[in-house]
C-alpha positions in Angstrom: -25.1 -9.7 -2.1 -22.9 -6.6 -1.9 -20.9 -6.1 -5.6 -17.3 -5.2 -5.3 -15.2 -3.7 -7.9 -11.2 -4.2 -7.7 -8.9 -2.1 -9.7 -5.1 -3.1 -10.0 -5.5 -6.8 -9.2 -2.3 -8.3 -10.8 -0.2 -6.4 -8.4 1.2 -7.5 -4.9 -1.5 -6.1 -3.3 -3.8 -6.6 -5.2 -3.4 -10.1 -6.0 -3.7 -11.0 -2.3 -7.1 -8.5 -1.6 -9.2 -10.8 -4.2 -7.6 -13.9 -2.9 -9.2 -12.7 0.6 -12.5 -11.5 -0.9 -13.2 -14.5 -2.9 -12.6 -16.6 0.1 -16.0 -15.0 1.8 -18.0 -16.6 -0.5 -20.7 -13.9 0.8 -19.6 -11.3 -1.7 -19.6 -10.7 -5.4 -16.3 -9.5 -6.4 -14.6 -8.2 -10.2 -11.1 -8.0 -10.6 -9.6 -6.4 -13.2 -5.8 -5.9 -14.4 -4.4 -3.3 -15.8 -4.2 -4.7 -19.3 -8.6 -5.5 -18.6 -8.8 -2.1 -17.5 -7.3 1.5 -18.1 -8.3 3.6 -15.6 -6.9 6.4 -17.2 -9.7 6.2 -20.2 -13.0 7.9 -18.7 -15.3 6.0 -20.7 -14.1 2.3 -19.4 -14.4 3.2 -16.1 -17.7 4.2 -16.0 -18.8 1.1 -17.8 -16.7 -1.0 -15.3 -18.1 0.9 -12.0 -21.3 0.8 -12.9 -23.9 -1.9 -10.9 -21.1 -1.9 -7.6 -21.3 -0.9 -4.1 -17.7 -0.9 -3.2 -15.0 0.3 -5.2 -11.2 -0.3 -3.9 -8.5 1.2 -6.2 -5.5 -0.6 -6.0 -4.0 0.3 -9.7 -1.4 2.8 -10.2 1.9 4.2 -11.2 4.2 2.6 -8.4 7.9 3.1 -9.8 8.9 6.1 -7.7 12.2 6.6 -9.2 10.2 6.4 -12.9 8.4 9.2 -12.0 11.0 11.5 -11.2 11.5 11.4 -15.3 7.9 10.8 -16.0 6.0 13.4 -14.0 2.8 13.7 -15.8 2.3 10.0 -16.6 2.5 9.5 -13.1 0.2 12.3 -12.0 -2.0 10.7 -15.1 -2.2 7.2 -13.2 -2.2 8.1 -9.8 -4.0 11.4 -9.8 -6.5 12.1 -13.1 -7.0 8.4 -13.0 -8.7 8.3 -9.4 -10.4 11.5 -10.6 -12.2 9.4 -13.0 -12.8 6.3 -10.7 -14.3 9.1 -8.2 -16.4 10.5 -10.4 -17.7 7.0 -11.9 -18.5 6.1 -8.1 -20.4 10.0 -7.5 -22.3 8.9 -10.4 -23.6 5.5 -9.2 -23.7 6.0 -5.4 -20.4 3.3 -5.0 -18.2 4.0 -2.3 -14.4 4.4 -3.0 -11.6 3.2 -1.2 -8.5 4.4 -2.8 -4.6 3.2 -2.0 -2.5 5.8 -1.1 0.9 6.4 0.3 3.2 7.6 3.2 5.0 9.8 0.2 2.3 12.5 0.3 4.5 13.8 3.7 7.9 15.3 3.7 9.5 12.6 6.2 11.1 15.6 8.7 8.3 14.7 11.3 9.8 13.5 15.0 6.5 11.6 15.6 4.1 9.4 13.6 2.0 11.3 11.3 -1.6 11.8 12.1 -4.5 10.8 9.3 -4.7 14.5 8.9 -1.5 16.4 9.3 -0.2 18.6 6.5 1.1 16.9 3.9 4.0 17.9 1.8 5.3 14.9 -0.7 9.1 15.6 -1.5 9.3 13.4 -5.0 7.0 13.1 -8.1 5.6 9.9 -7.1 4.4 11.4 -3.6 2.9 14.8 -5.6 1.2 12.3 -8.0 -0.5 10.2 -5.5 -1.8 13.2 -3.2 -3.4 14.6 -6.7 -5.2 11.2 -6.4 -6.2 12.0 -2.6 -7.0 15.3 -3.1 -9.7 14.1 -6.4 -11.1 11.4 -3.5 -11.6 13.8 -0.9 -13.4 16.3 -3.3 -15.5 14.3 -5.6 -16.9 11.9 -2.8 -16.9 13.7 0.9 -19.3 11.5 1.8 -18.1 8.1 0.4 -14.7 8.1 -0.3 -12.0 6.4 1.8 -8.4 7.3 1.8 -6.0 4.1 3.0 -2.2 5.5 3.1 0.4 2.7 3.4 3.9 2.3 2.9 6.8 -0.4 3.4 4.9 -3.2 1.4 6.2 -6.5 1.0 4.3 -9.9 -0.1 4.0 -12.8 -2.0 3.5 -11.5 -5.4 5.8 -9.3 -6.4 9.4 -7.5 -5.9 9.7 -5.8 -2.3 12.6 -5.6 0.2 12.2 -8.6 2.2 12.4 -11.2 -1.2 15.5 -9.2 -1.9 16.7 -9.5 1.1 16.5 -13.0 1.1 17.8 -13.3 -2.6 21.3 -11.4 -1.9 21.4 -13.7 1.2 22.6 -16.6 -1.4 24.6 -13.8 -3.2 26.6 -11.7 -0.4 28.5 -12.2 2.3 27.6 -9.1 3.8 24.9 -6.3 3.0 25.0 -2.7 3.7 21.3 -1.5 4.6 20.5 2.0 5.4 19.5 2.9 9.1 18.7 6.4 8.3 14.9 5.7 7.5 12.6 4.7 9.6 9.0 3.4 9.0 7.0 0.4 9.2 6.9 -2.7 7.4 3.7 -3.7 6.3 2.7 -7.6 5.2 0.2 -6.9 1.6 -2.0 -9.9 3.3 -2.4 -8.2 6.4 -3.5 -5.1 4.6 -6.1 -6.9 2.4 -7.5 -8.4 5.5 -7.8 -4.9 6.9 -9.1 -3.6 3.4 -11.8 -6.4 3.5 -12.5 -5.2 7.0 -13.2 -1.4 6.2 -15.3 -3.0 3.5 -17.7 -4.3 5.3 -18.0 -1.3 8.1 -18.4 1.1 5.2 -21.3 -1.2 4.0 -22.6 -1.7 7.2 -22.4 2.7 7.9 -19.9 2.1 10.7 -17.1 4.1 9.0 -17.1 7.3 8.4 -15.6 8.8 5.0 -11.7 10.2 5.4 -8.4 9.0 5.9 -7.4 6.1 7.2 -3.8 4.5 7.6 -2.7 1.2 6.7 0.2 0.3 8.3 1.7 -2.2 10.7 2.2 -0.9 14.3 5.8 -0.1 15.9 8.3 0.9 13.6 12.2 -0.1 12.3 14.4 1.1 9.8 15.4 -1.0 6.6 18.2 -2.0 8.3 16.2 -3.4 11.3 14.1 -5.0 9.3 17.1 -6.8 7.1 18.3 -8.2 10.1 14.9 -9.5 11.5 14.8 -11.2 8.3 18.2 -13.2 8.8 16.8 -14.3 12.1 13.8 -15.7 11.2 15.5 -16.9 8.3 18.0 -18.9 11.0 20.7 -16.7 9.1 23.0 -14.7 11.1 22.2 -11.3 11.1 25.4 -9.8 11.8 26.1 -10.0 8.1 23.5 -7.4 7.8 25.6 -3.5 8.1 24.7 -0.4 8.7 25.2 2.3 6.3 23.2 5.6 5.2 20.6 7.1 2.9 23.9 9.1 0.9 25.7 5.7 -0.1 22.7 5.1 -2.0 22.2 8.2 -4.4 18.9 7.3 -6.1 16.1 9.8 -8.6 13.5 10.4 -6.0 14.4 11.3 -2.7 13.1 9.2 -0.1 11.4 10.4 3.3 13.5 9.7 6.6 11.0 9.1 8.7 7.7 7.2 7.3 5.7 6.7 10.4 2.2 6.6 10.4 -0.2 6.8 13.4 -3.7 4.9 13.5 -6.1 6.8 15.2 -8.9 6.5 12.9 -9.8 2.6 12.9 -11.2 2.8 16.4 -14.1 4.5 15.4 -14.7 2.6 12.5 -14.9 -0.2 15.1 -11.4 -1.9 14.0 -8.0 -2.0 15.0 -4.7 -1.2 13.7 -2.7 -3.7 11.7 -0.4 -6.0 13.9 2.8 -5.0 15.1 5.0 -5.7 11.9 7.5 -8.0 13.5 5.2 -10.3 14.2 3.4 -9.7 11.0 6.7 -10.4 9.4 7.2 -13.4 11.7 3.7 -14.9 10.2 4.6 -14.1 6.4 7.7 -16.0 6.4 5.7 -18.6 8.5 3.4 -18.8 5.8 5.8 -18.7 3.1 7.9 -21.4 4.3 4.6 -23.3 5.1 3.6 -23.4 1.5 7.5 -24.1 0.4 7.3 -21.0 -1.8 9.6 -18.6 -0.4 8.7 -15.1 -1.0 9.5 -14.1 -5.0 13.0 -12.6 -5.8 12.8 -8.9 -6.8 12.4 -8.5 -10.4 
């Protein structure tokens, strides 16, 4: 039975990718928290990696505007940190696969970014986590797994869409930028595809790199406010548009956040689902379960 280690798994994430592991039943799977394990110490993470095949990193810094301030505690989390879970999985023979981010380009691009065009992060947050990508690529060329995605939203923690639905009770209108474009992306739907690279990187089907996890088409935040309303049966023309400069914020944010997908086909998968429907399936399946999806804290 393959051994697999998960890092970060309070988080929205990382919460759901256990709850889809441990419902194989054909793996054996850890999963620690941040407060169970500080992947910033050296010394716990070697004793943590040690004895498991699969590694998937899903800890980190992940307040963007917080690192704006906080620089170096960032790069510590999302860059020297994966530098030490690298290392720990060089040491053993465990394969990596590390959570990374759409931030690591400038957002200037016309069309969706290839797994290996140039990158060039704009804010802290998006230097920090290519530090992380960069330590991947180097310390395991041959076993370490680079999944960029962006636009999250879930069940277990503050995202867009829960806010979205919170301010519906609050607001009779809301402005919502339609300057940035990207592509929502359901945290269930990723695990899934996480637990999927999983097993072709066990099985030698998927070659080491960079892979993107994202859903498929794209929208702005403004699109994807008003697709809420309507699956919500709200109507969406309270949902306005406005732009990126109304909304003066620490970190600047990329305009255009599009990924491409290339890379899953050789590993024998496909892309995550188009994320209207993906969206259309998580408020299905949060209204199924009469739990509608948290508020943002």
């Amino acid at each position: 039975m393959s051994r697999l280690l998960v890092t970060g798994a309070g988080g929205m994430l990382g919460r759901d990718l256990v709850a889809v592991l441990r419902s194989r039943g054909d793996l054996s799977v850890r999963a620690t928290t941040r407060a169970e394990l500080d992947i910033t110490d050296p010394q716990a993470v070697r004793a943590a990696v040690a004895g498991h095949d699969v590694v998937i990193n899903t800890a980190g810094w992940t307040d963007v505007d917080g690192a704006e301030a906080q620089e170096e505690a960032a790069t510590a989390a999302n860059g020297h940190a994966v530098a030490h879970l690298a290392e720990a999985c060089a040491a053993t023979g465990a394969r990596m696969i590390h959570l990374s981010t759409d931030y690591v380009f400038s957002g200037d691009a016309t069309e969706p970014y290839a797994e290996d065009a140039t990158t060039s992060p704009v804010n802290a947050y998006g230097r920090s986590k290519l530090v992380g990508e960069l330590a991947v690529s180097r310390l395991l060329p041959d076993a370490g797994y680079i999944v960029r995605t962006a636009w999250l939203y879930g069940e277990h923690g503050p995202n867009f869409v829960a806010t979205m639905l919170r301010l519906a009770d609050q607001r009779e209108h809301l402005d919502v930028v339609d300057d940035q474009r990207g592509q929502p992306t359901w945290s269930y739907a990723l695990a899934e595809q996480l637990v999927a690279l999983a097993d072709a990187v066990l099985a030698g089907r998927a070659a080491p790199g960079v892979y993107h996890g994202t859903a498929s088409g794209q929208t702005t935040w403004y699109g994807l406010a008003r697709a809420v309303f309507t699956l919500r049966g709200l109507d969406a023309d309270r949902i306005r548009p406005t732009t990126s400069d109304r909304y003066l914020r620490p970190a600047p944010r990329p305009a255009y956040s599009v990924l491409a997908h290339n890379r899953w086909a050789a590993a024998g998968l496909r892309p995550l689902a188009d994320w209207h429907s993906a969206l259309t399936q998580a408020l299905t399946k949060a209204r199924s379960a009469d739990e509608p999806l948290p508020s943002e804290r």
